[in-house]
PATOR-430672 format. One record per atom (N, C-alpha, C): x, y, z. Coordinates in steps of 0.05 Angstrom, whole numbers, padded with zeros to 5 digits, always signed. Layout:
N
XYZ ...
//
This chain:
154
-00176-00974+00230 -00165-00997+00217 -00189-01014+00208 -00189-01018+00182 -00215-01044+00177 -00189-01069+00173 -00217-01086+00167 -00215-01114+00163 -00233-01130+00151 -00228-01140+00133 -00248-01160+00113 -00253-01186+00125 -00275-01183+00130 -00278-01218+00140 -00298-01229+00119 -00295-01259+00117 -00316-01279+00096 -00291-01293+00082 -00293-01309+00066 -00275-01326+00056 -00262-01308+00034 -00242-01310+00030 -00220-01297+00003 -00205-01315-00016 -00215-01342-00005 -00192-01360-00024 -00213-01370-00048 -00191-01363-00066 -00210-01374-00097 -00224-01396-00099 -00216-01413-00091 -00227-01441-00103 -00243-01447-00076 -00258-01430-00055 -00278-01435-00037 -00295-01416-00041 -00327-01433-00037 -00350-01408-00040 -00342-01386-00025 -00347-01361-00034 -00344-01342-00024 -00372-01343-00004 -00361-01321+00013 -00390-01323+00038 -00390-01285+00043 -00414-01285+00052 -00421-01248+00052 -00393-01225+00055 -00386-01209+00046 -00366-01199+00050 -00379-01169+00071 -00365-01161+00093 -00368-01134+00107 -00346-01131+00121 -00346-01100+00127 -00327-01082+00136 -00329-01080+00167 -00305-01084+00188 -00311-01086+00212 -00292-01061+00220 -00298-01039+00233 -00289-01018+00239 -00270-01025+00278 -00252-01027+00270 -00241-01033+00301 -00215-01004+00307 -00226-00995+00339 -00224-00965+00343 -00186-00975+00344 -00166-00948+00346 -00140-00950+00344 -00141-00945+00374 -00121-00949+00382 -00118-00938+00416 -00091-00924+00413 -00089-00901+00432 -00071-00879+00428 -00058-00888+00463 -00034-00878+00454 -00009-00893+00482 -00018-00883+00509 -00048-00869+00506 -00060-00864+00536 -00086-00882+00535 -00091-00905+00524 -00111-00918+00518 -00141-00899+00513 -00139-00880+00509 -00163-00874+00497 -00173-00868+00473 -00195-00876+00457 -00191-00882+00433 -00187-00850+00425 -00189-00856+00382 -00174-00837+00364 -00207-00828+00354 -00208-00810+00357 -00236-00797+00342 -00244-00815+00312 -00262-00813+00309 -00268-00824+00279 -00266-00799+00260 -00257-00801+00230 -00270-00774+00214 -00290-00788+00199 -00304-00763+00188 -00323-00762+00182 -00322-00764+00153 -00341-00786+00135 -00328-00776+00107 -00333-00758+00099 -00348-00737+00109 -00363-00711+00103 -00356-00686+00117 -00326-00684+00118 -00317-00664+00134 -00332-00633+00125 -00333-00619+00148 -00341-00593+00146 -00327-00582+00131 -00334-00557+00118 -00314-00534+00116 -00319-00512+00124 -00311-00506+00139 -00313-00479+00158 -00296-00457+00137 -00315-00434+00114 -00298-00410+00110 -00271-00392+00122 -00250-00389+00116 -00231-00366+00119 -00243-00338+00121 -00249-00325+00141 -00262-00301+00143 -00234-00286+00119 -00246-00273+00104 -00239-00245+00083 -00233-00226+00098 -00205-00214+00096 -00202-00187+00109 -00197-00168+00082 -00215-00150+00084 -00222-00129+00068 -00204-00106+00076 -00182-00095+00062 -00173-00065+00069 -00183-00042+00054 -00189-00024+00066 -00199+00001+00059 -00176+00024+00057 -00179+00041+00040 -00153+00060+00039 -00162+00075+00060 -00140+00095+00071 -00139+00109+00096 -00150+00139+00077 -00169+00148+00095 -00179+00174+00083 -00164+00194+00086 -00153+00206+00067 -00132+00241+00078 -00149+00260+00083 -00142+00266+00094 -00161+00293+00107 -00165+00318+00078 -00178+00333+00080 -00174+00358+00054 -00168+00378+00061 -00143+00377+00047 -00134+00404+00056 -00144+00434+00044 -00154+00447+00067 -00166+00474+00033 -00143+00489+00042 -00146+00514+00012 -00129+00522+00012 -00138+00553-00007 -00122+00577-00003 -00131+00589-00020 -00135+00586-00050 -00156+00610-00050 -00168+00609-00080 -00141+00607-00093 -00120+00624-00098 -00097+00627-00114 -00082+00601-00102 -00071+00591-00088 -00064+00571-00085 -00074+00542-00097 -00107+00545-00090 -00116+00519-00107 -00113+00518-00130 -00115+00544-00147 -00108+00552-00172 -00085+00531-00194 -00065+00546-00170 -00029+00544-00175 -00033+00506-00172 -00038+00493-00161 -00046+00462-00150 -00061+00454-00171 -00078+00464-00180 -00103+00444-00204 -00086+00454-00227 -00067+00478-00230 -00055+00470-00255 -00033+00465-00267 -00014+00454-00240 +00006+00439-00243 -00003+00415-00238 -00019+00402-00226 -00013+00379-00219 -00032+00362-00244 -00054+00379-00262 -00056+00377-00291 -00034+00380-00309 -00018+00392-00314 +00001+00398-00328 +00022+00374-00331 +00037+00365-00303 +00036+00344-00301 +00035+00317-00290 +00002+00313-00300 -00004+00296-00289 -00002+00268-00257 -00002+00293-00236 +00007+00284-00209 -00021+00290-00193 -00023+00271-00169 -00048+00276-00152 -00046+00310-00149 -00065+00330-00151 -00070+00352-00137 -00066+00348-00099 -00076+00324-00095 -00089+00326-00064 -00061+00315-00051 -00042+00300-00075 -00014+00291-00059 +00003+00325-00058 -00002+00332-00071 +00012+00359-00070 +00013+00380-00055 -00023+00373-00054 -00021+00400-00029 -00014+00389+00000 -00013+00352+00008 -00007+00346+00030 +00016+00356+00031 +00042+00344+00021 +00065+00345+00018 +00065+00371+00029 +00064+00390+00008 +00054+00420+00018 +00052+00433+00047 +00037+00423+00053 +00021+00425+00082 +00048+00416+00100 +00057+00384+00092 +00066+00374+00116 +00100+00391+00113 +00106+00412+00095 +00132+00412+00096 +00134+00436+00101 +00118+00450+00111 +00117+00486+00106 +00088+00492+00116 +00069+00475+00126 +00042+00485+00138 +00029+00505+00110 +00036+00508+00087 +00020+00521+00062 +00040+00543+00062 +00065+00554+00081 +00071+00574+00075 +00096+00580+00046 +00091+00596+00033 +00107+00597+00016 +00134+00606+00025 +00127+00618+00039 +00159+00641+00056 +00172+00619+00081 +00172+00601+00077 +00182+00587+00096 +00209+00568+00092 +00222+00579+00107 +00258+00575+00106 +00261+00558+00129 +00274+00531+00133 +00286+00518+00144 +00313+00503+00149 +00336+00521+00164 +00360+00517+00154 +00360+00521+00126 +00380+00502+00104 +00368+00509+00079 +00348+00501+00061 +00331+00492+00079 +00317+00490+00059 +00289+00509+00061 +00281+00520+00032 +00253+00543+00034 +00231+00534+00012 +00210+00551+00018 +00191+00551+00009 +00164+00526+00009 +00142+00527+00001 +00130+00507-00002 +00134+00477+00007 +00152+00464-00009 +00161+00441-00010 +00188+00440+00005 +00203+00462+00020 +00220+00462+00031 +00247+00444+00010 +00253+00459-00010 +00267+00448-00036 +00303+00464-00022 +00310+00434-00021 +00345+00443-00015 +00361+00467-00040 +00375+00477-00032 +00392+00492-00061 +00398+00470-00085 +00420+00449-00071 +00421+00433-00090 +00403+00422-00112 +00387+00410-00102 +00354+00400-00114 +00345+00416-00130 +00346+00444-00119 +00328+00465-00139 +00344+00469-00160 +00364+00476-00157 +00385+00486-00185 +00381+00454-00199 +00386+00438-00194 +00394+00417-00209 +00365+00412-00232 +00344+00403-00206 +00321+00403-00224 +00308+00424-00237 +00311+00452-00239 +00310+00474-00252 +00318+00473-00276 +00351+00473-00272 +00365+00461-00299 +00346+00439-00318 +00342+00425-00309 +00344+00395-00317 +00312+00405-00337 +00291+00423-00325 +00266+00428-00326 +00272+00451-00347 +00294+00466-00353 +00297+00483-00376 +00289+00515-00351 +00289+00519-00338 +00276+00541-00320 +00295+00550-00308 +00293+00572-00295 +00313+00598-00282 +00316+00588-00256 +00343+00578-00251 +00353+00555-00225 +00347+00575-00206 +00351+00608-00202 +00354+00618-00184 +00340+00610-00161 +00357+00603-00135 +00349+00599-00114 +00320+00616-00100 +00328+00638-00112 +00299+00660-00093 +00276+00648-00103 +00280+00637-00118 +00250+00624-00130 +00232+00606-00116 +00251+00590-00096 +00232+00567-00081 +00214+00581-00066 +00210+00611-00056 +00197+00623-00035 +00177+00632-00058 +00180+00624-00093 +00158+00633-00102 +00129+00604-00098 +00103+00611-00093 +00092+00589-00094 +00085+00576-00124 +00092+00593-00144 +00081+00581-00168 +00100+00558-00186 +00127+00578-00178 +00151+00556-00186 +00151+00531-00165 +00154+00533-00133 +00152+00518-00126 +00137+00484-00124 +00110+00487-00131 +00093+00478-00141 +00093+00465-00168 +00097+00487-00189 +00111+00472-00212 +00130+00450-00210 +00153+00452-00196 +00181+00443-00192 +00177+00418-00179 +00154+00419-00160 +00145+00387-00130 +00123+00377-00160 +00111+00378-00182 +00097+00371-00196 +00124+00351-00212 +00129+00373-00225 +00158+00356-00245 +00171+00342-00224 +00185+00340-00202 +00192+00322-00193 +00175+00290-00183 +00152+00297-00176 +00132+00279-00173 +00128+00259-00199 +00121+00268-00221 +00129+00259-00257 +00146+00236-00265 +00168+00257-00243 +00192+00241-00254 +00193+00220-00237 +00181+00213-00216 +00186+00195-00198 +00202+00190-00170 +00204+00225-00163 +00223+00227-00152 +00203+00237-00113 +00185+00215-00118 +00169+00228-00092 +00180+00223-00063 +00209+00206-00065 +00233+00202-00041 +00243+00228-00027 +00235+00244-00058 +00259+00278-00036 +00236+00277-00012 +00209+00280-00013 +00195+00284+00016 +00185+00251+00029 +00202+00242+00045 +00202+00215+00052 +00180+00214+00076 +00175+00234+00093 +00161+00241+00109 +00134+00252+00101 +00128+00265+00080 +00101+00275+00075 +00099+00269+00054 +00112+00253+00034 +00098+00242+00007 +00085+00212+00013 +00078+00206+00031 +00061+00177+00040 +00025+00191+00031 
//
């Protein structure tokens, strides 16, 4: 709290004017810190995130093949592909789960539909092929459809 002391009324000489600083008292009588007009600023430490490294998956010569030229073709990570890959079937092409087979472990439904949809031969025996398979997780990836693997398309 200040206070002006010296005279203030107009029509009396004015006399030295200064500022008298009197401390506040807080309801435990001890006084209130002063601030400073020069407060610090203490920085917000930056938290920096870094992407999480995926491991690489190798893979055969013919397999990497079938991978660098679909996922050129169109235009999808190679390295999301072969995870997906990996995490749905460990690389195997011949791999049947309940119904779902091959590579990407592609349901019946799914495959005929997007087959169709892709102008290509819906037949089911195909998912156990790796080249259609691969093709097929490419065009679906394209299309935006990287939900069918909710578990290995992260």
């Amino acid at each position: 709290m200040f206070f002006r002391t010296g005279n203030t009324h107009p029509q009396v000489k004015r006399e030295e004017t200064s500022l008298i600083k009197v401390p506040t008292m807080t309801p435990t009588g001890t006084p209130t810190p002063t601030v400073s007009p020069f407060p610090t600023v203490t920085p917000t430490p930056t938290i920096v995130l870094s992407p999480t490294p995926y491991p690489v998956i190798i893979v055969s010569k013919d397999l990497e093949e079938l991978f660098s030229k679909y996922s050129s073709e169109y235009s999808v990570d190679k390295e999301l592909l072969k995870r997906i890959a990996n995490c749905e079937s460990s690389l195997n092409p011949n791999a049947v789960t309940k119904n779902y087979a091959g590579l990407f472990q592609f349901a019946e439904p799914i495959w005929i539909q997007t087959r169709n949809l892709m102008g290509r031969n819906p037949d089911t025996g195909l998912r156990l092929s790796a080249e259609e398979s691969i093709r097929t997780a490419a065009y679906l990836i394209n299309q935006g459809h990287l939900e069918l693997w909710p578990n290995c398309g992260k």
